[in-house]
C-alpha positions as CSV (number, residue, x, y, z in Angstrom):
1,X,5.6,26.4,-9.4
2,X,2.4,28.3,-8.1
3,X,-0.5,27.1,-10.7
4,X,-1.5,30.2,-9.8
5,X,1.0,32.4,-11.9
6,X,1.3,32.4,-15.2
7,X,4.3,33.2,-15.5
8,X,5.4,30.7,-12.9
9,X,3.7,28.3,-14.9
10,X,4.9,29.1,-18.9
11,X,8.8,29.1,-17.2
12,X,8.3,25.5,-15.2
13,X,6.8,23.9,-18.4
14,X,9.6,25.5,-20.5
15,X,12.3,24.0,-17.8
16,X,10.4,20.5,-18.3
17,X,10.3,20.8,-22.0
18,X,14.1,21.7,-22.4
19,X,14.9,19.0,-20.1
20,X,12.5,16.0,-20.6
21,X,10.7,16.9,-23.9
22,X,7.5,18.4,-24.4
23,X,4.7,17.5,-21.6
24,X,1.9,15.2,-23.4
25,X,0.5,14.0,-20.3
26,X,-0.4,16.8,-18.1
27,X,-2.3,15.7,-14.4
28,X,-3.8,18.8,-12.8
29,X,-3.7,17.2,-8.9
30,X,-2.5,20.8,-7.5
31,X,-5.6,21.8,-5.0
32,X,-6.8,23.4,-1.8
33,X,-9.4,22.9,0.3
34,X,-10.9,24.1,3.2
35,X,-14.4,24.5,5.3
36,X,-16.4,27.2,6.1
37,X,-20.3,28.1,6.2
38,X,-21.4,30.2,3.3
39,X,-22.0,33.7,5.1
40,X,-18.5,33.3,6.3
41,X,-16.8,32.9,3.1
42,X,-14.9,36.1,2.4
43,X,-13.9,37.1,-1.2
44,X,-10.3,36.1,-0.3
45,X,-11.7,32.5,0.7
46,X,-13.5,32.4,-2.7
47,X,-10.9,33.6,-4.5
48,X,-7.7,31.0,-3.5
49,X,-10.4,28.2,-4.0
50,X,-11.1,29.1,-7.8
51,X,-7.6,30.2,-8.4
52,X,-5.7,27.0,-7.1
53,X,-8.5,24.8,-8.6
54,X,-9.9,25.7,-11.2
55,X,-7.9,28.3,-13.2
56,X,-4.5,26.5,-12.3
57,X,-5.4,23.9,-14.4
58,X,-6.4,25.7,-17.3
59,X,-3.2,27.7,-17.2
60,X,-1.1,24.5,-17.0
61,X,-3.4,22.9,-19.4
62,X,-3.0,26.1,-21.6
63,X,0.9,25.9,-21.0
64,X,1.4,22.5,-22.4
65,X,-1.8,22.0,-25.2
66,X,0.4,23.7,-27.5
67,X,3.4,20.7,-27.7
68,X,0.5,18.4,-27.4
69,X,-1.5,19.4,-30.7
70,X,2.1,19.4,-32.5
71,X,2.1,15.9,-31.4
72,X,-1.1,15.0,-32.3
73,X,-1.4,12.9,-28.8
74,X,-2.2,14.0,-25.3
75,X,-3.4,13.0,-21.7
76,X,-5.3,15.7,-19.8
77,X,-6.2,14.5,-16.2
78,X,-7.8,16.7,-14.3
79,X,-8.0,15.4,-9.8
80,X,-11.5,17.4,-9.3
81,X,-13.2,15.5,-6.3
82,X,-16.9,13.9,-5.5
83,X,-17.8,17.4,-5.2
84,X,-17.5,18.5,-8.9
85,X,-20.7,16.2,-8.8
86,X,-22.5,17.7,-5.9
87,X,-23.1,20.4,-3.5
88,X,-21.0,20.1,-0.3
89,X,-22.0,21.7,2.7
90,X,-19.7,24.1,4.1
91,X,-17.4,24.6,0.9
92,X,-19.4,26.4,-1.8
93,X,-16.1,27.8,-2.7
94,X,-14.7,24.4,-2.8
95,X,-17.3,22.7,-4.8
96,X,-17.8,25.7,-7.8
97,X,-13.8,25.5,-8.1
98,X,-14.3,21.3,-8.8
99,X,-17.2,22.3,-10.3
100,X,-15.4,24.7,-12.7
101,X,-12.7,22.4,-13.4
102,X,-15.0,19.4,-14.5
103,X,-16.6,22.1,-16.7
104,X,-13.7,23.2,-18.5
105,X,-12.3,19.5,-18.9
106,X,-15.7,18.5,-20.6
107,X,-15.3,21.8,-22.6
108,X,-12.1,20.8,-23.8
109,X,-12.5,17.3,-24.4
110,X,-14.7,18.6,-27.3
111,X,-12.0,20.6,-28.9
112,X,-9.6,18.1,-28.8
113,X,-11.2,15.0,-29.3
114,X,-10.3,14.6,-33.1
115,X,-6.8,15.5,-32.6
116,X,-5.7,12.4,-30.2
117,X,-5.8,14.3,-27.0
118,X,-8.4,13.6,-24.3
119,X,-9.1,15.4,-21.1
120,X,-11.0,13.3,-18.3
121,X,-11.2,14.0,-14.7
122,X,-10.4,12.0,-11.5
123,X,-13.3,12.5,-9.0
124,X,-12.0,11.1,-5.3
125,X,-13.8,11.5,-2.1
126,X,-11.9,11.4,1.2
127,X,-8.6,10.5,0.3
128,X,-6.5,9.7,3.3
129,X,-4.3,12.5,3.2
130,X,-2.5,15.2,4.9
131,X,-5.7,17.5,3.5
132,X,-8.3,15.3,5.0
133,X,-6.5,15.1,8.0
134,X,-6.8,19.0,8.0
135,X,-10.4,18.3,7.8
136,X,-10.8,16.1,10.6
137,X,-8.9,18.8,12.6
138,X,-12.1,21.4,11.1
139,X,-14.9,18.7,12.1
140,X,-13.0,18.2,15.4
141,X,-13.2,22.1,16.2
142,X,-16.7,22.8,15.1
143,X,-18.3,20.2,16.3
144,X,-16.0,19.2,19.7
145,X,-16.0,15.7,18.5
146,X,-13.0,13.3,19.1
147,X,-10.2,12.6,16.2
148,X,-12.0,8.8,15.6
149,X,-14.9,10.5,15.6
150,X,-14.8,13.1,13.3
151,X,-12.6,11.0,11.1
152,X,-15.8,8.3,10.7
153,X,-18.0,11.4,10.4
154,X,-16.2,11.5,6.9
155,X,-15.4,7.7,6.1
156,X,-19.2,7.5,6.2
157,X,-18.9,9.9,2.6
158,X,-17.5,7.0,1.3
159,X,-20.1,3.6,0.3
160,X,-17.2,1.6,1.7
161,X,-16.8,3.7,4.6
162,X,-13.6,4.1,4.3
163,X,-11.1,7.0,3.2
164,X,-9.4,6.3,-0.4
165,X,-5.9,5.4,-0.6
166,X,-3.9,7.5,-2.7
167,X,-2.6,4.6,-4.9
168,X,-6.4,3.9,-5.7
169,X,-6.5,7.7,-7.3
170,X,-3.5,7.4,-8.7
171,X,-4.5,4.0,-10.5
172,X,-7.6,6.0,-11.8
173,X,-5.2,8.4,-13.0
174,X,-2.3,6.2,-14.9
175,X,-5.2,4.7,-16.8
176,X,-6.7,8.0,-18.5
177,X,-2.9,9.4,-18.8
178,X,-2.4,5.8,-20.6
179,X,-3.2,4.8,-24.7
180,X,-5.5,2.5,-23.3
181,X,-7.6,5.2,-22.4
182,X,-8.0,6.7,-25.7
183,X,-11.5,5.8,-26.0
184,X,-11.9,7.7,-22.8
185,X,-12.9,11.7,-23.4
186,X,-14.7,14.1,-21.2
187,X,-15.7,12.0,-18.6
188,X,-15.3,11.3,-15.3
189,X,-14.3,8.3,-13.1
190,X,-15.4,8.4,-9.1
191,X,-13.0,6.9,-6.9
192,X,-14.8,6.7,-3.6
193,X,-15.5,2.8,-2.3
């Protein structure tokens, strides 16, 4: 589906829901990303940011609270990134759509935190990923560094100095999308070394 549509997104959650049951744990991880200094950014670039981001997760969030508050349980994980915490040079657009997303997940924890549904967010940094490997490619053009170089350029982002496996956000995630994480609303848990 295109998080993007809501139409797209009330028909796949209405395929799910005939097929698997109703969807009470819902992981927003759908995102783009991309770099570009701020008197550059065009409305277009602003735009895709805070509708892939930010306002696909609340429509897909929107989609499946419904089956969620029937049940009286619910998971809400929301994949923002280190930079719903912090400015990032180069991506305003970027970091107010992580920003945005962290903001409506805290929002919503609020609502929902008597009705056994929480909403937390998953804040990675560099995850080693076809995404950061686009970014390396950015850092490579802008800067004429090499492919090791610009690829330390952002392990250095990281205390470990190292780029985040995937199964360490995904760990992050299975615990807030678990009943062991019930105690766990409106927060958020870095995974970056």
């Amino acid at each position: 589906m295109d998080v993007r549509k809501e139409a797209d997104v009330e028909d796949a959650v209405a395929a799910v829901t005939a097929v698997l049951g109703a969807p009470l744990i819902v992981v927003n991880n759908a995102g783009v990303a991309a770099a570009k200094p701020f008197g550059q950014l065009t409305s277009d670039d602003w735009d895709a940011a805070l509708d892939t981001n930010a306002k696909g997760a609340f429509l897909v969030t929107r989609a499946c609270l419904p089956a969620m508050l029937e049940e009286g349980w619910g998971r809400i994980v929301n994949v923002a990134s280190t930079a719903a915490l912090q400015g990032v040079q180069y991506a305003a657009h970027y970091a107010a759509s992580k920003h945005a997303m962290l903001g409506m997940t805290r929002s919503l924890a609020l609502e929902v935190a008597r009705k056994g549904i929480t909403a937390n967010c998953v804040c990675p940094g560099f995850v080693d990923t076809e995404m950061t490997q686009r970014s390396v490619e950015n850092v490579m053009r802008a800067t004429g560094r090499s492919a090791e170089q610009a690829r330390a350029a952002l392990e250095r982002n990281s205390p470990a100095h190292r780029l985040i496996r995937p199964e360490e956000v995904g760990s992050a995630v299975a615990f807030l999308a678990s009943e062991a994480a019930g105690g766990v609303n409106g927060t958020y848990v870095v995974v970056n070394g």
